[in-house]
C-alpha positions in Angstrom: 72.8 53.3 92.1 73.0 54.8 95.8 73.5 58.7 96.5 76.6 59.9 98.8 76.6 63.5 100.1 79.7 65.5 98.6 82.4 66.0 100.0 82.6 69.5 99.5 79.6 70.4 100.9 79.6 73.6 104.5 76.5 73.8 106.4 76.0 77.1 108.1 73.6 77.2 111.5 71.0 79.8 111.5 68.4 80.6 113.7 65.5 78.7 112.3 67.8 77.3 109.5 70.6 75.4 108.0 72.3 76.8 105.1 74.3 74.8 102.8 76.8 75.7 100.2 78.0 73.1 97.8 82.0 74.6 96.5 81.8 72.3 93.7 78.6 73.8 91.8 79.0 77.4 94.4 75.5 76.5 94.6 73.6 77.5 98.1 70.4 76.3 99.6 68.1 77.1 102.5 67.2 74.4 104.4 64.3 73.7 107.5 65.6 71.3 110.4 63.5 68.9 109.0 64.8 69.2 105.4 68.0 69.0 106.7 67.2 65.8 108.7 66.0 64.2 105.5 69.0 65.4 103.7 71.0 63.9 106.2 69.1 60.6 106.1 69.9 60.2 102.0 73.4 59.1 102.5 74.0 55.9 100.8 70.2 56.2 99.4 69.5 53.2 96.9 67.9 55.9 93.7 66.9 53.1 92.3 64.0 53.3 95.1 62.3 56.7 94.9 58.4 56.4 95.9 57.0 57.1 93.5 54.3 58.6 95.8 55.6 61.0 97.1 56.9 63.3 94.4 57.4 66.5 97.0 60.5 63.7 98.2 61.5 63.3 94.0 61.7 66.8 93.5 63.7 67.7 96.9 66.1 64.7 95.8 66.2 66.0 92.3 67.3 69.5 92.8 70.2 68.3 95.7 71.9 66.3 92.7 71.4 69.2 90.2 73.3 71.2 92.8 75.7 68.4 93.4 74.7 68.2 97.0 74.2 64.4 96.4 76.0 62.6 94.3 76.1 58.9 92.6 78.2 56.8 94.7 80.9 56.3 92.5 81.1 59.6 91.2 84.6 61.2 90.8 84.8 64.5 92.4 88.4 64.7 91.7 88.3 64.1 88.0 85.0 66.7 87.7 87.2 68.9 89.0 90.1 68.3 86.6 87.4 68.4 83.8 86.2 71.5 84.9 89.6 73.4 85.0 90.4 72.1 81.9 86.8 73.3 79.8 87.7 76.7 80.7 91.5 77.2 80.6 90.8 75.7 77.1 87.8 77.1 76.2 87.7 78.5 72.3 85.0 80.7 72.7 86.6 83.5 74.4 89.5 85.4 73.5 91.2 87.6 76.1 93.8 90.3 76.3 95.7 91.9 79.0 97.4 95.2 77.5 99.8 97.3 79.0 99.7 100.7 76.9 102.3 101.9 79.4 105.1 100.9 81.8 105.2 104.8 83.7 103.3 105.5 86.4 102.5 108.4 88.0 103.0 106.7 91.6 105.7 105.3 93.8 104.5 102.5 95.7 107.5 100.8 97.8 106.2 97.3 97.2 105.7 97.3 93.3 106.7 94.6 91.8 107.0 96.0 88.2 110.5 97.4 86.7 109.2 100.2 85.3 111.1 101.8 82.5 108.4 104.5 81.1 107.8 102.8 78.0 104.7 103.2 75.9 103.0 101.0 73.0 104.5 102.4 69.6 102.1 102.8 66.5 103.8 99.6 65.0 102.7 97.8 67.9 99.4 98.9 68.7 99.0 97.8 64.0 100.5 94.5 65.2 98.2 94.4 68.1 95.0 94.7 65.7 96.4 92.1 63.1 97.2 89.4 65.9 93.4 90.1 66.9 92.0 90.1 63.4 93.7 86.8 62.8 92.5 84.9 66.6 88.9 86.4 66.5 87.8 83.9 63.7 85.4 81.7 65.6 85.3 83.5 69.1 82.2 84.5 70.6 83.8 87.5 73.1 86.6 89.3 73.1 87.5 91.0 76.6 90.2 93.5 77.3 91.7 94.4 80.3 94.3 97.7 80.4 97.0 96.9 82.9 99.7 98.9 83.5 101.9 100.7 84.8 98.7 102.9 85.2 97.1 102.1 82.3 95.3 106.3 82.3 99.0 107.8 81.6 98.0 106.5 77.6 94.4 107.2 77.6 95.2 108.2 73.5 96.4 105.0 72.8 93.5 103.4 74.5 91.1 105.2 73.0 93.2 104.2 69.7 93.3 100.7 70.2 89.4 100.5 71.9 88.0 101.8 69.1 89.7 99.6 66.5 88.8 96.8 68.3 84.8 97.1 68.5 85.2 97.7 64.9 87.1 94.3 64.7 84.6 92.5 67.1 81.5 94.4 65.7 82.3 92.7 61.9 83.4 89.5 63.7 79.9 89.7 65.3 82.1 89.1 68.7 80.8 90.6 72.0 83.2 92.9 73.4 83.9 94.7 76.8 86.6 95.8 78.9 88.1 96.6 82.0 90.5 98.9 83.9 92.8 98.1 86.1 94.3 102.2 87.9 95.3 103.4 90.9 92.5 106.3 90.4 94.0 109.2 90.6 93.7 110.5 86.8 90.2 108.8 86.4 88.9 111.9 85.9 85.6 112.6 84.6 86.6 113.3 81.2 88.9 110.0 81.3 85.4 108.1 82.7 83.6 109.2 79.4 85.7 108.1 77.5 86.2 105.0 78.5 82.8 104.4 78.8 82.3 105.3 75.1 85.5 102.5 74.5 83.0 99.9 76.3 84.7 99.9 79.7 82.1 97.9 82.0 84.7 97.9 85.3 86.9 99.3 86.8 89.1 98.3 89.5 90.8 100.8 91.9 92.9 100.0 94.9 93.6 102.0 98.0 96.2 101.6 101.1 94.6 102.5 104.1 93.4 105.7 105.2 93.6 109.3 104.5 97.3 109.7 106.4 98.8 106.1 105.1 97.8 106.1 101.6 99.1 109.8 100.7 102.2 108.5 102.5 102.5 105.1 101.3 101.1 105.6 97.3 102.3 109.2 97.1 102.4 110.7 93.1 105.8 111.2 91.7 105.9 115.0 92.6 104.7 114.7 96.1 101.0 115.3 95.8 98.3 113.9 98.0 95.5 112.2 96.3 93.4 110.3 98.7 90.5 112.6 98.6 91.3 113.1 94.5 90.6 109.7 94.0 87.4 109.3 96.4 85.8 111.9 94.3 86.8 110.4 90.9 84.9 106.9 92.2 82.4 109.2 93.0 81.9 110.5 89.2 83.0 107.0 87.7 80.8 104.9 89.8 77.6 106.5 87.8 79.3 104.9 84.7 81.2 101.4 85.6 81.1 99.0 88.0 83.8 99.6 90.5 85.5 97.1 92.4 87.7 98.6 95.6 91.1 96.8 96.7 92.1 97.3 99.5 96.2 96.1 100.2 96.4 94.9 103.8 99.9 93.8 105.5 100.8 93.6 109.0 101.7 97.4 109.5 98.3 99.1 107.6 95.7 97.5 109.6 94.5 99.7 112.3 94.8 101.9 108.9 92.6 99.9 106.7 90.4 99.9 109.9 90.2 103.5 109.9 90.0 103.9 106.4 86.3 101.6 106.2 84.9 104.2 108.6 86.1 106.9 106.8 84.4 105.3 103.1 81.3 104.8 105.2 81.5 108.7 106.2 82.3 109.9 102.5 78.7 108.2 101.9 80.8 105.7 99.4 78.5 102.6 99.8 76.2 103.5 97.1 79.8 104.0 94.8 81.4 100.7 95.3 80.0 97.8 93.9 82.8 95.1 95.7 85.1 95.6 98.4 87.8 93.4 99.0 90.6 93.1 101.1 94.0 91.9 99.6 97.5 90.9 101.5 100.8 92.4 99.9 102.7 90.1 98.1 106.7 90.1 98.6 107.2 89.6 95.0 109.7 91.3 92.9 110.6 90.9 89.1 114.4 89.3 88.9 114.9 89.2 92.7 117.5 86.4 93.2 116.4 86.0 96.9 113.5 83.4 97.8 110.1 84.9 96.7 106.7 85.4 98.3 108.5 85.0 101.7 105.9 85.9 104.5 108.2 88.4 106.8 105.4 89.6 109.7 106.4 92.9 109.3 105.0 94.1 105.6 103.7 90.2 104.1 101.7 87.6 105.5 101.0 83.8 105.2 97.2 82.5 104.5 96.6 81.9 107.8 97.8 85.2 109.5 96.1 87.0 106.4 92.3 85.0 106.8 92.2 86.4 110.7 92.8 89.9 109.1 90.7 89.2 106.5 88.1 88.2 108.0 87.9 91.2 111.1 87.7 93.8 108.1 85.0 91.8 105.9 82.9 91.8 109.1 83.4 95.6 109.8 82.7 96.2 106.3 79.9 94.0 106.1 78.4 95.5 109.7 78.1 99.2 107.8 76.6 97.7 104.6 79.7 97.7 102.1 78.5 94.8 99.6 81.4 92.6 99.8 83.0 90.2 96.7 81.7 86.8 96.3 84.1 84.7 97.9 82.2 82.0 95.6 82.8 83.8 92.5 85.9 81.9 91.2 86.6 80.3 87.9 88.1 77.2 87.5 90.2 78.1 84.7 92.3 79.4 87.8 93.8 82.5 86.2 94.2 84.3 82.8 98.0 83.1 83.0 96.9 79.2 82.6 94.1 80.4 80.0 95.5 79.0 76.2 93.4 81.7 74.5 94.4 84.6 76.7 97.1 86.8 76.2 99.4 89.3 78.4 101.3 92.2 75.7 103.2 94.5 77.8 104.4 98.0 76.6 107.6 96.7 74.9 105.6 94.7 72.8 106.5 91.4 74.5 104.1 88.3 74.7 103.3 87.2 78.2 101.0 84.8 80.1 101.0 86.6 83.9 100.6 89.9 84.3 103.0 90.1 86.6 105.7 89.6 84.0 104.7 92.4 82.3 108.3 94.6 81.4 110.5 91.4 82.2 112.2 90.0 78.7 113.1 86.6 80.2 109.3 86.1 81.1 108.2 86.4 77.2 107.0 83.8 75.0 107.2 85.6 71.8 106.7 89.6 70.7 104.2 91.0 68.6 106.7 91.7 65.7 107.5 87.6 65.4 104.8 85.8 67.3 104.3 83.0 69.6 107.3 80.8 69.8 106.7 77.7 72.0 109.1 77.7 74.8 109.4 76.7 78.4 107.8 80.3 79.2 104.7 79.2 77.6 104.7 75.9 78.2 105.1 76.0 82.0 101.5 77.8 82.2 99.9 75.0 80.0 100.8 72.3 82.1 99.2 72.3 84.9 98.1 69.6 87.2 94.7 69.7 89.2 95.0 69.0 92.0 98.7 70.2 92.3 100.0 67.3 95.2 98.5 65.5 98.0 97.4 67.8 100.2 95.7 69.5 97.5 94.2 66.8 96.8 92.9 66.1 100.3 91.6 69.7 100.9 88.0 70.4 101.1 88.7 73.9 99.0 90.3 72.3 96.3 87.2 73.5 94.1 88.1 76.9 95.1 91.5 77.4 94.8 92.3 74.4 92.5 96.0 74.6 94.1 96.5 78.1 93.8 98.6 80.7 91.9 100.7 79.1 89.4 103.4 82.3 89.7 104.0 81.3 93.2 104.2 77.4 92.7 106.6 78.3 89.8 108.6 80.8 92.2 108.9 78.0 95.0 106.3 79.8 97.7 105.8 78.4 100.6 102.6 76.7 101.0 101.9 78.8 104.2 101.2 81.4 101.1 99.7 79.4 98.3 97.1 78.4 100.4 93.6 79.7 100.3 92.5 82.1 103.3 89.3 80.4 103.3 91.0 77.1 104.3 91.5 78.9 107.9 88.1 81.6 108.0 85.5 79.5 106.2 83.1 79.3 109.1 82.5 83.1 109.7 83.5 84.2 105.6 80.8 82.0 104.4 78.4 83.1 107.3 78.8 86.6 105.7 78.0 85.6 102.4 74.8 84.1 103.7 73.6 87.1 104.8 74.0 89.0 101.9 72.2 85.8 100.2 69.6 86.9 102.9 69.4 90.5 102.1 
């Protein structure tokens, strides 16, 4: 059987060294000139034909087809991929719930997509809740919860409610549990971050707008308070507890903004809080808009391409004054919770949803907690997914990455200028930042 080098392999030039990076395993490896000239020279190499004396050659051959450097010659990436995708969007073991213990919201962001309407989880709901969980946790091995909102810390009783019925659930189940936060930061106060952390909270994730000036102006709280520095000094107290991951919103207007605001986290001494920062474009997305969605403008939304130039000026600036930045390798390919079978999105009305971004939006639902799953086209339009998604999918060296991208957008009729990974445009330099973090 001969060997073929994978077609989803990125070499990376170093000084001394060639690093390659594998997106089909996200496996990386170091290698000298002269181990990259004999990788180079294994293409089309008959396996049948290792010396046998020279085992140093074995070994360095052996761990490039555990990392699926090298492959067999008529190995199907495509289908490994397909295979992949389809193990975890259909994997039994896990059981996962997105839950939205509020619609209000103590902010005003222009570009929320959400309708809010206030609404909370009644007690017959959050009972329902518990049964639904008692009945699907036969067999699992985890059960993770995320709290969504809204902002999810306006119902910090009901969490604490529902969190601590749930370990008791998972603890006789003998299920692993944990959970994350999803909050705009300003009421994570320190009595909110021990209580969470006693609910089994492991991260949470907090997202900012820019600087000082833009995001008091731009995320300003309902009664016109300014909570920029507020929320600095709550991931101050909180990042001693949780893992917290920063996101930052970029668009076209905010980023000499965002610019300013990664000096002024570097000033605050906020390094040592922030455990992944990442940069995010604004989505023009709106629940029930009639008018095209996801429409890059210029002015407030980008496409990919205009995004992975912004993207990748700020990762550099961020990476320059030691911010440890996300692993742009650190994707699943079950894609998203929305495409997942055994994960579940239950919004404040007690709806049943598969994106979070349907959350509050009664046409979206697939069932309520009160009657169940009812299979409909709202549920089955998430199950059936094709991997690759068309042609040019198909074709694209990223495909492991993105695996076609967001399913919401595809189902909204994006362009592809917007469905289309960043990394398909700032691969190069993105990936050269991840290899020197590897390096430190």
């Amino acid at each position: 059987m001969t060997l073929k080098s994978s077609k989803y392999n990125i070499f990376i030039k170093g000084d001394n060294e060639i690093y390659g990076i594998n997106l089909l395993s996200r496996s990386s490896i170091e290698f000298s000139l002269d181990a990259y000239n004999v990788f180079m020279s294994l293409d089309k190499y008959d396996s049948e034909n290792l010396s046998l004396d020279d085992p140093e050659l074995n070994l360095f051959i052996q761990n490039l087809k555990d990392s699926m450097f090298i492959i067999e010659d008529d190995f199907d990436e495509i289908a490994y991929i397909r295979y992949r995708s389809n193990q975890e969007r259909f994997d039994k073991r896990q059981l996962g719930l997105v839950i939205t213990p509020t619609m209000g919201c103590n902010f005003s962001c222009h570009y929320c997509f959400e309708n809010k309407d206030g609404s909370y989880l009644d007690n017959e709901s959050q009972n329902r809740i518990l049964k639904l969980v008692a009945h699907n946790i036969i067999g699992k091995e985890s059960l993770n919860v995320q709290w969504f909102g809204g902002e999810p810390l306006l119902a910090l009783p009901i969490i604490e409610n529902l969190s601590h019925k749930l370990m008791i659930l998972a603890e006789k189940a003998r299920v692993e549990y944990s959970a994350t936060v999803i909050t705009n930061g300003a009421l994570m106060t320190e009595q909110a971050s021990n209580l969470l952390h006693k609910m089994k909270v492991k991260t949470v994730q907090i997202t900012l707008d820019g600087d000082r000036t833009l995001h008091n102006r731009t995320r300003f709280e309902n009664h016109g308070d300014k909570f920029f520095d507020v929320i600095l000094n709550n991931i101050r107290q909180a990042s001693k507890l949780f893992s917290i991951k920063l996101r930052v919103h970029v668009s076209p207007f905010n980023i000499p903004r965002v610019v300013s605001l990664i000096d002024t986290l570097e000033k605050e001494g906020m390094k040592e809080c922030i455990d992944e920062l990442y940069f995010s474009p604004l989505f023009n997305y709106r629940q029930g808009n009639k008018l095209p969605q996801y429409i890059a403008d210029g002015k407030k939304f980008m496409n990919a391409e205009e995004f992975a130039k912004v993207q990748l000026r700020l990762a550099q600036k961020a990476h320059k004054l030691g911010f440890k930045l996300s692993n742009i390798l650190d994707t699943s390919y079950g894609i998203c919770t929305a495409v997942r079978e055994n994960t579940l999105v239950i919004d404040a009305s007690g709806n049943l949803l598969k994106c979070y971004k349907d959350v509050g939006d009664n046409s979206q639902a697939m069932g309520t907690l009160e009657k169940g799953i009812t299979p409909n086209n709202n549920l089955l339009k998430w199950m059936d997914i094709s991997v690759p998604r068309d042609a040019e999918c198909q074709e694209c060296k990223f495909l492991p990455i993105c695996l076609g991208g967001c399913s919401k957008q595809w189902q909204e009729n994006a362009p592809k200028e917007v469905i289309c990974t960043p990394l398909k445009f700032n691969a190069d330099e993105m990936l050269r930042l991840y290899v020197e973090n590897i390096k430190k």
